[in-house]
C-alpha positions as a LaTeX table, in Angstrom:
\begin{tabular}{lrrr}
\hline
Residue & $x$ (\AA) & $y$ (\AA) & $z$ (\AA) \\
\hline
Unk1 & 14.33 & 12.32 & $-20.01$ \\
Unk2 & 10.44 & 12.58 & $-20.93$ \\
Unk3 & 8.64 & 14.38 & $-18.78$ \\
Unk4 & 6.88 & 12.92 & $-15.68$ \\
Unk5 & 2.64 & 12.73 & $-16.52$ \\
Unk6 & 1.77 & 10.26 & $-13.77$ \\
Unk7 & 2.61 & 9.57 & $-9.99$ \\
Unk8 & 2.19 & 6.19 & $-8.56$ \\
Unk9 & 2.61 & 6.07 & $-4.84$ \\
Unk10 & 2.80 & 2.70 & $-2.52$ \\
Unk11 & 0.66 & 3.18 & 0.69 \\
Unk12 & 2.14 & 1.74 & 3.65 \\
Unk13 & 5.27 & 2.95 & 4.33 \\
Unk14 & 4.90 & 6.01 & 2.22 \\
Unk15 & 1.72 & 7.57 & 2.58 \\
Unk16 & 0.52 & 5.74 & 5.61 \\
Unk17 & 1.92 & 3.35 & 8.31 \\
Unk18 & 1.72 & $-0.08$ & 7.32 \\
Unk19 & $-1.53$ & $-1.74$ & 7.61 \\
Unk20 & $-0.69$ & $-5.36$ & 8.60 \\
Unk21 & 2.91 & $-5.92$ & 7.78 \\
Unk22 & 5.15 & $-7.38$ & 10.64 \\
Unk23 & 5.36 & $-4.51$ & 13.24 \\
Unk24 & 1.79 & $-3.82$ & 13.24 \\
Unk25 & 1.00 & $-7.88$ & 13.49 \\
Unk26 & 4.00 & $-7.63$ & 16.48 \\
Unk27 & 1.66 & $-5.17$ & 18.25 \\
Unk28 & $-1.30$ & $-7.10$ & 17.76 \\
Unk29 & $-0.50$ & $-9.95$ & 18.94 \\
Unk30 & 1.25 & $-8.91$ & 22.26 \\
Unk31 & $-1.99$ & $-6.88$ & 23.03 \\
Unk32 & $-3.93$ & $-10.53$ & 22.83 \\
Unk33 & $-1.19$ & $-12.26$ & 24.34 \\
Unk34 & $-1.49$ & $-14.37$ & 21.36 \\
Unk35 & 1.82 & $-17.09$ & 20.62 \\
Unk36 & 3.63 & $-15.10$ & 17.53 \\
Unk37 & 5.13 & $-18.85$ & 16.22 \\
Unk38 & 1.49 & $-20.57$ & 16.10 \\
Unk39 & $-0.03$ & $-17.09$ & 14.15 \\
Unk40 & 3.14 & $-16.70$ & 11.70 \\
Unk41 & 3.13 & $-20.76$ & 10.65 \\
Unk42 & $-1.14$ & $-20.05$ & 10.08 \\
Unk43 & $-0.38$ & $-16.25$ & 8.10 \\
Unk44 & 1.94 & $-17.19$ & 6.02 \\
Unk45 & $-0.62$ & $-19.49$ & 4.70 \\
Unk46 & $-3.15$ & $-17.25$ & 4.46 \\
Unk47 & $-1.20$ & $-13.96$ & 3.25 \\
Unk48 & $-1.23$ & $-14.13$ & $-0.30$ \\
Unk49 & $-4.83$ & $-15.13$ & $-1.14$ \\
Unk50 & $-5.73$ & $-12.36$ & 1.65 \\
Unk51 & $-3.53$ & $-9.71$ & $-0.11$ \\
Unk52 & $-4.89$ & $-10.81$ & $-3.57$ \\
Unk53 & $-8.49$ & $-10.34$ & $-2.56$ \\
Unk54 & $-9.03$ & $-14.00$ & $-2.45$ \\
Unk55 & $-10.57$ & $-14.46$ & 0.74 \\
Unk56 & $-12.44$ & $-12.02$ & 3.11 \\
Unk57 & $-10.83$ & $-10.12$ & 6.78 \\
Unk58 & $-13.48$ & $-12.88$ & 8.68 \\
Unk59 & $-12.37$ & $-15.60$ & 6.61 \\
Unk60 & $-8.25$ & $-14.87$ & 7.07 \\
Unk61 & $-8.80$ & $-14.39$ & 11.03 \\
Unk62 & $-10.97$ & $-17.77$ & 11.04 \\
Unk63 & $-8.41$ & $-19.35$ & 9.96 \\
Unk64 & $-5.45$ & $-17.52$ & 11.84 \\
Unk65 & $-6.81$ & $-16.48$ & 14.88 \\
Unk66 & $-10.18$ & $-17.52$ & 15.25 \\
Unk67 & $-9.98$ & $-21.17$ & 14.75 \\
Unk68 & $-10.80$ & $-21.76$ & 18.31 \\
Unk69 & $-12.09$ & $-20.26$ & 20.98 \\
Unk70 & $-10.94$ & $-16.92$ & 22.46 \\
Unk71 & $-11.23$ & $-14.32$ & 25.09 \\
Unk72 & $-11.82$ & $-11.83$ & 23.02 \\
Unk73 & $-14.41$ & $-11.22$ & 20.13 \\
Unk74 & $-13.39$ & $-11.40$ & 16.64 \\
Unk75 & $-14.91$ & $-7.34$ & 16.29 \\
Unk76 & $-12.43$ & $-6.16$ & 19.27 \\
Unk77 & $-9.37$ & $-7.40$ & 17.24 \\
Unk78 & $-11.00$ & $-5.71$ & 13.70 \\
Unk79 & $-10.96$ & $-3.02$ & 15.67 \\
Unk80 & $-7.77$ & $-2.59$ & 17.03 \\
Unk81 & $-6.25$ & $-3.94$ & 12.92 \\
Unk82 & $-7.67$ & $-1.07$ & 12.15 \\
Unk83 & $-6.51$ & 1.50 & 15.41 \\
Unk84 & $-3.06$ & 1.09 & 14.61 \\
Unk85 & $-3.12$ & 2.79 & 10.84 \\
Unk86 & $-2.23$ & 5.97 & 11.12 \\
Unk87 & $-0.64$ & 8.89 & 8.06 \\
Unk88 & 2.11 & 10.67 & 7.18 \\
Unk89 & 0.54 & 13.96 & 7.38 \\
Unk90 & 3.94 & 15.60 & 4.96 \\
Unk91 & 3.75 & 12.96 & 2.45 \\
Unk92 & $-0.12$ & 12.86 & 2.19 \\
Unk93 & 0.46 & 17.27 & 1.76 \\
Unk94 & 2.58 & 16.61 & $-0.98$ \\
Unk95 & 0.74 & 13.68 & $-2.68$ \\
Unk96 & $-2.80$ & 16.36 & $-2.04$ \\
Unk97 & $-0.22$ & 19.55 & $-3.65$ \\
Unk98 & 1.05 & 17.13 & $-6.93$ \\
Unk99 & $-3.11$ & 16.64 & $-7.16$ \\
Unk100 & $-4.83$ & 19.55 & $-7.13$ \\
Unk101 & $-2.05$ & 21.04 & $-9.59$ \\
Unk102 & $-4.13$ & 19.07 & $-12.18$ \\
Unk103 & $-0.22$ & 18.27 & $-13.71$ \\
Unk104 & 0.07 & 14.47 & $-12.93$ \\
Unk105 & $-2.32$ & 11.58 & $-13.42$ \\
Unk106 & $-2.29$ & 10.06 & $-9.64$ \\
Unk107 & $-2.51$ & 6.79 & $-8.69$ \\
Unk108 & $-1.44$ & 4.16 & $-6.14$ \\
Unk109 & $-0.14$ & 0.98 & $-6.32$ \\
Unk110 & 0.19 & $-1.14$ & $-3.25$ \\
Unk111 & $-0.51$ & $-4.39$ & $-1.20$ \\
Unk112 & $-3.51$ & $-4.57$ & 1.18 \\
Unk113 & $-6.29$ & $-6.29$ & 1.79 \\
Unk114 & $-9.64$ & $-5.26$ & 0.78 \\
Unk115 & $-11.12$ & $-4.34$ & 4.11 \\
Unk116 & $-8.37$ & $-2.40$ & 5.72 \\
Unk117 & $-7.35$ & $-0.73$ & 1.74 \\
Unk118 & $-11.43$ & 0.59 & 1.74 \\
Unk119 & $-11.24$ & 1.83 & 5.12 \\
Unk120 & $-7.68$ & 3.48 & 4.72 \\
Unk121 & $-8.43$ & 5.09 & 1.41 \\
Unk122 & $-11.96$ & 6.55 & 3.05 \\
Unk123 & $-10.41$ & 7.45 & 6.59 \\
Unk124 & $-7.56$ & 9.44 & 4.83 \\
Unk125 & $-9.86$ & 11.15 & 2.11 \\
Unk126 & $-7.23$ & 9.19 & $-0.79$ \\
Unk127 & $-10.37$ & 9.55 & $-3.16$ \\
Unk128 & $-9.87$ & 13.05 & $-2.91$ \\
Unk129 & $-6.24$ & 12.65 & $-3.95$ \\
Unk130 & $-5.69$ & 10.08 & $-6.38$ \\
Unk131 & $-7.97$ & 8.96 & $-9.55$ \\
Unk132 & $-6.75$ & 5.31 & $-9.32$ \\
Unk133 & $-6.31$ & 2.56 & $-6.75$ \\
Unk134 & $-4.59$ & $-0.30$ & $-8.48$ \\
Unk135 & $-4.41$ & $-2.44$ & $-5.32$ \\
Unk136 & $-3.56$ & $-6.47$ & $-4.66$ \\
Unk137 & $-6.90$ & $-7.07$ & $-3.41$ \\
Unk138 & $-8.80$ & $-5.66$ & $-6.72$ \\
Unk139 & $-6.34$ & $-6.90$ & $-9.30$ \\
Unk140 & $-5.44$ & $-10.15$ & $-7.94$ \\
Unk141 & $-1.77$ & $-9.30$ & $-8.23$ \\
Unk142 & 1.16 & $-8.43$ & $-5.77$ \\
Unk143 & 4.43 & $-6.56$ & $-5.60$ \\
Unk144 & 6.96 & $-7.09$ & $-6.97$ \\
Unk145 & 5.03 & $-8.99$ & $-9.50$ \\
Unk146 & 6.02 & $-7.23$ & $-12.86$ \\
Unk147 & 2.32 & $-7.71$ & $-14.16$ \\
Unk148 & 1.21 & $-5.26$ & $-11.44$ \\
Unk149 & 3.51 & $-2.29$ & $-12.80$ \\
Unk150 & 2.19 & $-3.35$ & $-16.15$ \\
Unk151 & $-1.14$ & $-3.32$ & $-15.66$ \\
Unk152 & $-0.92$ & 0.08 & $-13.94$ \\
Unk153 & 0.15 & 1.21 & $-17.39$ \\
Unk154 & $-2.16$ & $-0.67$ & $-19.24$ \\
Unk155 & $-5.58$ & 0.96 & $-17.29$ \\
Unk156 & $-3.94$ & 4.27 & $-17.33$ \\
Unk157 & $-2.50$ & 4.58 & $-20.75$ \\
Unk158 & 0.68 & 5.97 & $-19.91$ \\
Unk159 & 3.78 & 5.66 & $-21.66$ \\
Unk160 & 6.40 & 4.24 & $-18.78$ \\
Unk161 & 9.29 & 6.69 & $-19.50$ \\
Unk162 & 6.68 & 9.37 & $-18.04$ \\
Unk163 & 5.86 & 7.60 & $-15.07$ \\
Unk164 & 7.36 & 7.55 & $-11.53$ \\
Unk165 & 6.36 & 5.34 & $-8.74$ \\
Unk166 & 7.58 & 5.75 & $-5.08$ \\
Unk167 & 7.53 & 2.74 & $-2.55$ \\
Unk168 & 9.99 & 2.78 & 0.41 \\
Unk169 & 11.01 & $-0.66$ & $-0.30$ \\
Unk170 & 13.63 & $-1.25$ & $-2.94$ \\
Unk171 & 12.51 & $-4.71$ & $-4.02$ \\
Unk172 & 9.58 & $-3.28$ & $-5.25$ \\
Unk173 & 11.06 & $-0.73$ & $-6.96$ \\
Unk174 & 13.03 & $-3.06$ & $-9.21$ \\
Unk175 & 10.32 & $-4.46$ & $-11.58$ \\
Unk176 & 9.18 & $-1.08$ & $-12.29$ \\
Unk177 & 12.40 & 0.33 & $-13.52$ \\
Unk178 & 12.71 & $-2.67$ & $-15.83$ \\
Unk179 & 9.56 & $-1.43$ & $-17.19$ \\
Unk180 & 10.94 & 1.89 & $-18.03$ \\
Unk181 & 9.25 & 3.65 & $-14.98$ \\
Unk182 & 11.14 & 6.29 & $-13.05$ \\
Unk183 & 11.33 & 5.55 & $-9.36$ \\
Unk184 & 11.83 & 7.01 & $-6.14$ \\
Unk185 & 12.74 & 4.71 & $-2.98$ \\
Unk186 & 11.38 & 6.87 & $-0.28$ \\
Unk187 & 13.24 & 7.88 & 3.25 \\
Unk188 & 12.34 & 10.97 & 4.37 \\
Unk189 & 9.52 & 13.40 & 2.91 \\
Unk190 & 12.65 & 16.01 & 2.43 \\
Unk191 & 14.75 & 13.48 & 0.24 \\
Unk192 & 10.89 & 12.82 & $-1.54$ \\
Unk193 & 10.96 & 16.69 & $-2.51$ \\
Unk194 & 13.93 & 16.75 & $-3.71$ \\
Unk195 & 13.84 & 13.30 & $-5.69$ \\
Unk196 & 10.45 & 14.30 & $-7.27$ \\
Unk197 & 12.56 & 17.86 & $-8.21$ \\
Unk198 & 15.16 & 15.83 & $-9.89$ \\
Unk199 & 12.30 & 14.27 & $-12.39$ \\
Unk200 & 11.16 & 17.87 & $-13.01$ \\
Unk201 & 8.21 & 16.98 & $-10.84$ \\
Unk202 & 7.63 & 20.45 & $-8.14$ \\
Unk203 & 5.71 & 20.51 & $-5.84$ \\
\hline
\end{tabular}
């Protein structure tokens, strides 16, 4: 097995909470007393051009939420989007550790949006962390689309025998490994340690 030169890591679910997946849109929309049926039928429209950087965070809640009038302001729901991201302070220490050993190229690849991606990456200090951010919203492609994985090899220049990505979903995982990428489908930041161990990679 070649030896591991570059760490991709998901974000939600790994490093962070999710940032608008279904629990956090759950929570959302009970705290509006909004109808979950009428928003779902108007997201799922909306979802992949959001994710893909295609339209903006005012244009997707115009269309989803904000298509008529409301008793709240379009800024108070932003705001509480944004309230509900929060990290996982282990897997963010081990992420910072595999960094600032200078060993691995580090990089993410995920699904978000544009606004809540910028203001996760800055409110968690990921520059600090990771040289690369290949994200849906700034290339235009999503998990598990295989051109994602590829292109992640393609701007970094690394073989994909000596890569690893971790995501905690397995559907994502697949494409990679069909690349040739080593992965790691994350539970627990204990099992993490000791799956990056197995691929030589010590924290």
């Amino acid at each position: 097995m070649s030896p591991i030169r570059a760490v991709f890591w998901d974000v939600g679910g790994v490093l962070l909470t999710n940032a608008w997946d279904h629990v956090e849109r759950t929570e959302t929309l009970d705290h509006f007393h909004l109808d979950q049926a009428e928003f779902h039928d108007r997201h799922e429209m909306e979802v992949s051009p959001f994710e893909r950087g295609k339209i903006t965070l005012d244009e997707y809640l115009d269309r989803t939420v904000f298509y008529r009038a409301r008793e709240f302001s379009k800024e108070d729901f932003k705001a509480y989007m944004f309230s509900l991201s929060k990290p996982f302070p282990e897997v963010l220490d081990v992420a910072r550790t595999l960094a600032e050993s200078g060993k691995y190229f580090m990089g993410t690849i995920n699904n978000e949006s544009r606004e809540l991606n910028l203001y996760r990456i800055e409110k968690n200090g990921m520059r600090n962390i990771f040289r690369v951010f290949i994200s849906s919203c700034f290339v235009g492609l999503r998990k598990p689309e295989t051109d994602i994985y590829r292109m992640a090899l393609e701007i970094t220049q690394m073989p994909a025998e000596q890569c690893c990505f971790i995501d905690d979903r397995a559907q994502n995982l697949e494409p990679a490994t069909k690349l040739g990428i080593q992965t790691i489908e994350m539970k627990t930041p204990d099992q993490l340690q000791k799956s990056l161990s197995a691929l030589g990679v010590i924290v």
